[in-house]
C-alpha positions in Angstrom: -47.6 122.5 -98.9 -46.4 121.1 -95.4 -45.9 117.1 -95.1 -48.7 117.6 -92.7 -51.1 119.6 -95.3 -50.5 116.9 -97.8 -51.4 114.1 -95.3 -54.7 115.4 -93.7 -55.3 116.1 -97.4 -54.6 112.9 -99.0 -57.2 110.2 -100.0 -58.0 107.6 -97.0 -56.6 110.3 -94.3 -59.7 110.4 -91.7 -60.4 114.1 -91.5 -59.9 113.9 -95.8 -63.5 115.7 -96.8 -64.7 116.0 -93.7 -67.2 119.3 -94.2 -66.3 120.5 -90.7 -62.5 120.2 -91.1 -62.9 121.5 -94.6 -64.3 124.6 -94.0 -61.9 125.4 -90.9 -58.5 125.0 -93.7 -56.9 127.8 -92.9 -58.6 129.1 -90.2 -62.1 130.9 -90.0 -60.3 134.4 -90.2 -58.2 137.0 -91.9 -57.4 140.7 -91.4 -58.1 142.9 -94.3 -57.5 146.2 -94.8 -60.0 148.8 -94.8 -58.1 151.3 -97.5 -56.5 151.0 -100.5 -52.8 151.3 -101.1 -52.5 151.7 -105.4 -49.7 153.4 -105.2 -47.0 155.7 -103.5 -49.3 158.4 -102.1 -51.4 155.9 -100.8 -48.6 154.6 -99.0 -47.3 157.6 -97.6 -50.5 158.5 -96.4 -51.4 154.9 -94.6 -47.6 154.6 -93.4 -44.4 157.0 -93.2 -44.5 159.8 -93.5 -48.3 160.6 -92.9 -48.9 158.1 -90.4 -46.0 159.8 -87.8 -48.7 163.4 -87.9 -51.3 160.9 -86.6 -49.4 159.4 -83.9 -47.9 162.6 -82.6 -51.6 164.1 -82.4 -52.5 160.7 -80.1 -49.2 161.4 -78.3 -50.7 164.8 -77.6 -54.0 164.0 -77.0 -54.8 160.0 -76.2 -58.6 160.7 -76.6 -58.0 160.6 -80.7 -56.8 156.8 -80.1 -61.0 156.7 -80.5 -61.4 158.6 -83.5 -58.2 157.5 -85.4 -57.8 153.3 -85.0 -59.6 150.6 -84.8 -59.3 150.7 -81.3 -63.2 151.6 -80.0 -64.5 148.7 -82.4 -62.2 146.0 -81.3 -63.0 143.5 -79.3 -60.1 140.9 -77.2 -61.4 137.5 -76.8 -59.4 135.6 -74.6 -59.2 132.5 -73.1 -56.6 130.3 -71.4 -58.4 127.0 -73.0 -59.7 125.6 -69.4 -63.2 125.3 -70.3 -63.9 125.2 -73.5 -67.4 124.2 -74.8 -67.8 120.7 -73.2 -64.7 119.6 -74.1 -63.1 121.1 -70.8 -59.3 122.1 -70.3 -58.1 121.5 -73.5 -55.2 124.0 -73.9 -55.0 127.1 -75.4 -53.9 126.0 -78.8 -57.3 123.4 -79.4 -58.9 126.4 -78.2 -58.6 128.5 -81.0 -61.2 127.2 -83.3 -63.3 128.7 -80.9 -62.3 132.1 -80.5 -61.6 132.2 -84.5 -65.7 131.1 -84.3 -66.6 133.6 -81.2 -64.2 136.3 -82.7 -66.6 135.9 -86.5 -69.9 135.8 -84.9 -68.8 139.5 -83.3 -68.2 140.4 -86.6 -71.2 138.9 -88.8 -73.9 139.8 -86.0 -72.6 143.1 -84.5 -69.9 144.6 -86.8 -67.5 144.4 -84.0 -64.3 143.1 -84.9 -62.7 140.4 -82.5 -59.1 138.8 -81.8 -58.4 135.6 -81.1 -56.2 135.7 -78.1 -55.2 131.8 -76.5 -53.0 132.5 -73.4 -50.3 129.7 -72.5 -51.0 130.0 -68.6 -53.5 129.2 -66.4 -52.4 131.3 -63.3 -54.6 133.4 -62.8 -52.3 136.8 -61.4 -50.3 136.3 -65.0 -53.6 136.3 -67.1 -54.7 139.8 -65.3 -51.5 140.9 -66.1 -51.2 140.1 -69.9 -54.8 141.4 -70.3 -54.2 144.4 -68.5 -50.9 145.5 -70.8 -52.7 143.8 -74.0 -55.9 146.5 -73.3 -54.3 149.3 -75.1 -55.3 147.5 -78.6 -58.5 147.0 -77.6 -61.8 148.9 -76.7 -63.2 145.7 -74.6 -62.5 142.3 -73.5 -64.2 139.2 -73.7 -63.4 136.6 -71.5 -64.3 133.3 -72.7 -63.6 129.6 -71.7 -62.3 129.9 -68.3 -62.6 127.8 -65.8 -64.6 128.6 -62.5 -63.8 129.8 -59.8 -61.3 131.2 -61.0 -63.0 133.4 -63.8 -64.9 135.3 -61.5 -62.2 136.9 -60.0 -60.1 137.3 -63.4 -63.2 139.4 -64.5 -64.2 141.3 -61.2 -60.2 142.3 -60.8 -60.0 143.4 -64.6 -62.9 145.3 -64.0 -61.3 147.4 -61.3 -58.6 147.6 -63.4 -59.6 148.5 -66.7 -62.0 151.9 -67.9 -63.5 149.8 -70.9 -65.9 147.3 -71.0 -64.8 143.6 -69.9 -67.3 140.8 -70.4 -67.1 137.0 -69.5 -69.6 135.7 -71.9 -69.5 132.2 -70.1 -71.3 133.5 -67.7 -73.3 136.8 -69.0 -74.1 135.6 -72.3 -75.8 132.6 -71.3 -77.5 134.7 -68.5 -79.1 137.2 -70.7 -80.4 134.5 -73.2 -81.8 132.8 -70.9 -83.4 135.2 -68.8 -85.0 136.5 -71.9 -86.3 133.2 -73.0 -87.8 132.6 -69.5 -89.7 136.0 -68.9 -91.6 135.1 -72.2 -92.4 131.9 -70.7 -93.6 133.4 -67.1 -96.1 135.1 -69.5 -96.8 132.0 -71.4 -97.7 130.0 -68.6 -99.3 133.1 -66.6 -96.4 133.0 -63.8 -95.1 136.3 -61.8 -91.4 136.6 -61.3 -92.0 137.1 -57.2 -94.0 134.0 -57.4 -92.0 131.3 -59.4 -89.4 128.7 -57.8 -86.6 128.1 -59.8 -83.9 125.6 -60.1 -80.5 125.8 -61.6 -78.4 122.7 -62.2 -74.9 123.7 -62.1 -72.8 126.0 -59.7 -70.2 127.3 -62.0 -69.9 130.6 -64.1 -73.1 130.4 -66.1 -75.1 128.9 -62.8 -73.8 131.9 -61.3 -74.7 134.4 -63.2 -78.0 133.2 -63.9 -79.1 132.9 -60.4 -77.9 136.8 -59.7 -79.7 138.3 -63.0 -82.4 136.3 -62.0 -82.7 138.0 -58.7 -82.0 141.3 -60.3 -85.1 140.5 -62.4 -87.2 140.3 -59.3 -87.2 136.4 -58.9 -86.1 135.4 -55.0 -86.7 131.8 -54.9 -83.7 129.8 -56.5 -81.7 126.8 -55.4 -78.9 126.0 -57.3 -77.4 122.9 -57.3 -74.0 121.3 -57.7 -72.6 117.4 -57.1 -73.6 117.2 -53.6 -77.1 119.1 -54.0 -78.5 122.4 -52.9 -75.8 124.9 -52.3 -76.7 126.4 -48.9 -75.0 127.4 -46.1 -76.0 124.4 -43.9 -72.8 122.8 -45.9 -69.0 122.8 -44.9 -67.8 122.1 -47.8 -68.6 125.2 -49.8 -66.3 127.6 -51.5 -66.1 131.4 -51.1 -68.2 131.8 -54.3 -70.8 128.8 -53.3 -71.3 130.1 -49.9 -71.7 133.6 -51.4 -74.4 132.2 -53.7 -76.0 130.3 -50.9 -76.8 133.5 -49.0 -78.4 134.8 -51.7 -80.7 131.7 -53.1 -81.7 129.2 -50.9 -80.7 130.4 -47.8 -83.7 133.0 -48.4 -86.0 130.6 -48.3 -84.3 127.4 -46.1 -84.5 125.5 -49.3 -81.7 122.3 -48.3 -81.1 118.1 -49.7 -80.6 116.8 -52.6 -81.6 117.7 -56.6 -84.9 115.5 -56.0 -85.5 117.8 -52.9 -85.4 120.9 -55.2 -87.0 119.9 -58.1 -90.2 118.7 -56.7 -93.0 121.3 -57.4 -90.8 123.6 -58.7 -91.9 125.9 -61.5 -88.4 126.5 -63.2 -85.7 124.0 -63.9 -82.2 125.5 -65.9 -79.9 123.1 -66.6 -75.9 124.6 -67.3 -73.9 121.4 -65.5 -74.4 118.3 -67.6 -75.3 115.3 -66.5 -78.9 113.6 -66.9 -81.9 114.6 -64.7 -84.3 111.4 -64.0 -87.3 111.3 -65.4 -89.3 110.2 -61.9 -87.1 113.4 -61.0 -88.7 115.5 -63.6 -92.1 114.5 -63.2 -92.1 115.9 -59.7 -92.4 119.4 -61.1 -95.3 121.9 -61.2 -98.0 121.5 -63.7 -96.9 123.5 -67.2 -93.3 123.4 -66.0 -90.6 125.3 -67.7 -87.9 123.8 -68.5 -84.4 125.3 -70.2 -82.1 122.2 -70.5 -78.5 124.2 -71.7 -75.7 121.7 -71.7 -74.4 120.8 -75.5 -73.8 118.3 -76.7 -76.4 116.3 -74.1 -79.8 118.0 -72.7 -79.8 117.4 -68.9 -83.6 116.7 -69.7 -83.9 115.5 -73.3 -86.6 117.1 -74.9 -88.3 114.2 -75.5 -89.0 113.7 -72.1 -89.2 117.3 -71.2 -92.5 117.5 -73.3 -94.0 115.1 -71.5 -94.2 117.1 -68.1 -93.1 120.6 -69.2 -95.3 123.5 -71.4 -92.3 125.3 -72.5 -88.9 123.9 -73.4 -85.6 124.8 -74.8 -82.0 123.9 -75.2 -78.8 124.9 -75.9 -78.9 123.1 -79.6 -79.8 124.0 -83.1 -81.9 121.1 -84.2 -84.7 122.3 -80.9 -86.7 124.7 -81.1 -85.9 127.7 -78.4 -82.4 127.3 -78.2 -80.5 129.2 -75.6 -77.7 130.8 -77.7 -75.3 133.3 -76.4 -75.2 134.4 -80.1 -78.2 136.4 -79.6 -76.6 138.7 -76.3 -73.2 139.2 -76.8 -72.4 140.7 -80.5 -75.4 143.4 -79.7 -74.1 143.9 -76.0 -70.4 145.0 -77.1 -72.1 147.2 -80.3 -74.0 148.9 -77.8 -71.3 149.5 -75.2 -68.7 150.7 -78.2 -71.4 153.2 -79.7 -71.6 155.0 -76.5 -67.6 154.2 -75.5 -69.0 153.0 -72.1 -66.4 151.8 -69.4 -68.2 148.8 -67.9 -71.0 146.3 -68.9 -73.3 147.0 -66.1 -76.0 145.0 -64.7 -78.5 147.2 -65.8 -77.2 146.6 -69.5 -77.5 142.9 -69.0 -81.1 143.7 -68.2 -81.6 145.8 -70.8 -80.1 143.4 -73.0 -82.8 140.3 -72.1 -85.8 142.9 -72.3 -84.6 143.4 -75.6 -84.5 140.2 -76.7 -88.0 139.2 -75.0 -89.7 141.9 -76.2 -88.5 140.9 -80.0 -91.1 137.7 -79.6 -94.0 139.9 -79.6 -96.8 138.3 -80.9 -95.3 134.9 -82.0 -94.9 134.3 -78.9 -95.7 129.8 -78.2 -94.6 127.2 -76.4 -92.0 127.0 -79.6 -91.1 130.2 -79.7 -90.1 132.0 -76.6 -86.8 133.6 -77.8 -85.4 134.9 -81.7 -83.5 133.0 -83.5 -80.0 133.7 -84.2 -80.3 135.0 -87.6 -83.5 137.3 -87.5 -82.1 140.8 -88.5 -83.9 142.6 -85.6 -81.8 141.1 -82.8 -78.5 143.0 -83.3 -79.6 146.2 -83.4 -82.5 146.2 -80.7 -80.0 144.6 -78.0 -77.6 147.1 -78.8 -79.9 149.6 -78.9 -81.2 148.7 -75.4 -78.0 148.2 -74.1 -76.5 152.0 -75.4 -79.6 153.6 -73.5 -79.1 151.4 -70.5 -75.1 152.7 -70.8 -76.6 156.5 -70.0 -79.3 155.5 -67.3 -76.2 153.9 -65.6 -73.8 156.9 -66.0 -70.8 154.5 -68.0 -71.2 156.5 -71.3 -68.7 158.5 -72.5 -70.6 159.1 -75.6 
């Protein structure tokens, strides 16, 4: 045992039988081995000699890379540690509790196994590179915990770059969640998509990507907001991305001002920036307002006061009912793509992916209950069901 080991493990040490610092001893992880080596026939089966007839057939013939490794059910998830939780740029190492926990929940909810990969650079031309010479091993890539803007164009140039799925869960996790949650409450509170004005508190990945599935799911009014209010195009202080988003929310409706501006009568509110939203704020909104505040540890809208002006309400927390958990998306999503060996995570999987989840509600649908939980058996296997189907429609499936 290390002079460290023997410190954090000594009596009167602060993190000395702390639960959480117990159970991560170690790490969260291991690899095991999926065959048995008894004895020397075992061995030269697994390694030399047997193992050289298998890797001239893939020399020959690439393809049998699918058939022969673990390649097809392997998952990267990397992160260079910018934006991790809401702990922000912590590093790569601190980030690897994390990706040990994101690369386990793969495992326990979708069979999928995931690696842990913590890159020691934040530029973003030498992360495409290292992912793009690191996707041999792998059958898909996860992109987790990076900062905007730059993650969007990490994942849209690994896309053009790579023929297997690449996923930043940041942003398409949360967006699949939470589009599921909210079409069961439309239909709670007896709302169409075309006729429902939504906010969205926060203009960085998962803002993002919500606003654009929500327009692929046939909702047009949306303002998002950042610091300085409503992104639209009225402002000269926009970025590439913001201005691109402004086109395609409140530009379409002239929507401008401030947070306060947005948020009075409006039917929707999803909170993915932090921060507190006032409750005279709040009260502006529609009668049986929805509101999703997302931001962990802190609800932008506590619940508390979100049940005093909303019908339906949810979070990104355990201890709320409804929580918005990316959990419930991204194990299934990957299963789905790998069953079929699709080379892209399209939009109409995403979509897929939230019908699936919406539809798992059924007749328990309430003002409590809007979206599964986490650990109902059902939700694995539907969204990857969904998500393999949607894979054909969409001509990505090589399978």
């Amino acid at each position: 045992m290390s002079e460290l080991e023997t410190a954090v493990q000594s009596e009167g040490h602060p993190l000395a039988g702390d639960p959480v610092f117990d159970l991560h001893v170690g790490g969260k992880m291991a690899i095991k081995s999926s065959v048995e080596l008894a004895g020397a026939d075992e061995l030269s089966l697994a390694y030399t000699p047997g193992v050289a007839r298998v890797c001239t057939a893939i020399a020959e013939n690439p393809e049998l890379t699918q058939h022969y490794t673990w390649v097809p059910n392997t998952v990267a998830v990397v992160t260079d540690g910018t934006a991790v939780l809401g702990l922000g740029d912590i590093g790569p190492a601190a980030a690897m509790p994390v990706m040990e926990g994101k690369a386990i929940l793969f495992k326990q909810f979708g069979g999928v196994d995931g690696i842990p990969i913590c890159l020691d650079t934040t530029d973003t031309e030498e992360i495409i590179e290292t992912v793009v010479r690191l996707a041999p091993s792998f059958g898909g890539i996860n992109l987790e915990d990076i900062s905007a803007p730059r993650c969007f164009e990490i994942e849209d140039r690994l896309k053009e770059r790579l023929d297997i799925p690449v996923f930043h869960d940041d942003q398409h996790g949360t967006a699949v969640v939470a589009l599921a949650a909210l079409k069961n409450a439309l239909k709670l509170t007896g709302r169409t998509p075309e006729g429902t004005r939504v906010v969205i508190s926060g203009a960085g990945a998962a803002g993002v990507a919500i606003a654009k599935i929500l327009i692929g799911a046939g909702i047009t009014d949306i303002a998002v907001i950042d610091r300085r209010g409503i992104v639209s195009s009225d402002r000269s202080d926009l970025t590439p991305v913001k201005r691109s988003l402004a086109e395609i929310t409140a530009d379409r409706n002239g929507r401008t001002g401030s947070l306060a501006d947005a948020m009075k009568g409006a039917d929707v509110y999803l909170g993915v920036s932090g921060g507190t939203v006032p409750e005279e704020v709040v009260a502006t909104m529609a009668a049986d307002a929805i509101i999703f505040a997302m931001a962990n540890p802190d609800p932008e809208v506590h619940p508390d006061v979100a049940h005093k002006y909303a019908r339906v309400v949810a979070t990104g927390r355990s201890d709320f009912p409804n929580q918005i958990n990316n959990v419930l998306a991204f194990p299934g999503i990957f299963r789905g793509a790998f069953d079929v060996r699709a080379t892209a995570i399209t939009e109409g999987m995403k979509l897929a992916a939230a019908d699936a989840l919406a539809e798992l509600v059924g007749d328990a649908l309430a003002e409590d209950m809007v979206i599964p939980g986490p650990f109902d058996p059902r939700v694995g296997p539907a969204v990857s069901k969904a998500v393999a189907e949607a894979a054909r429609r969409d001509g990505v499936a090589r399978a």
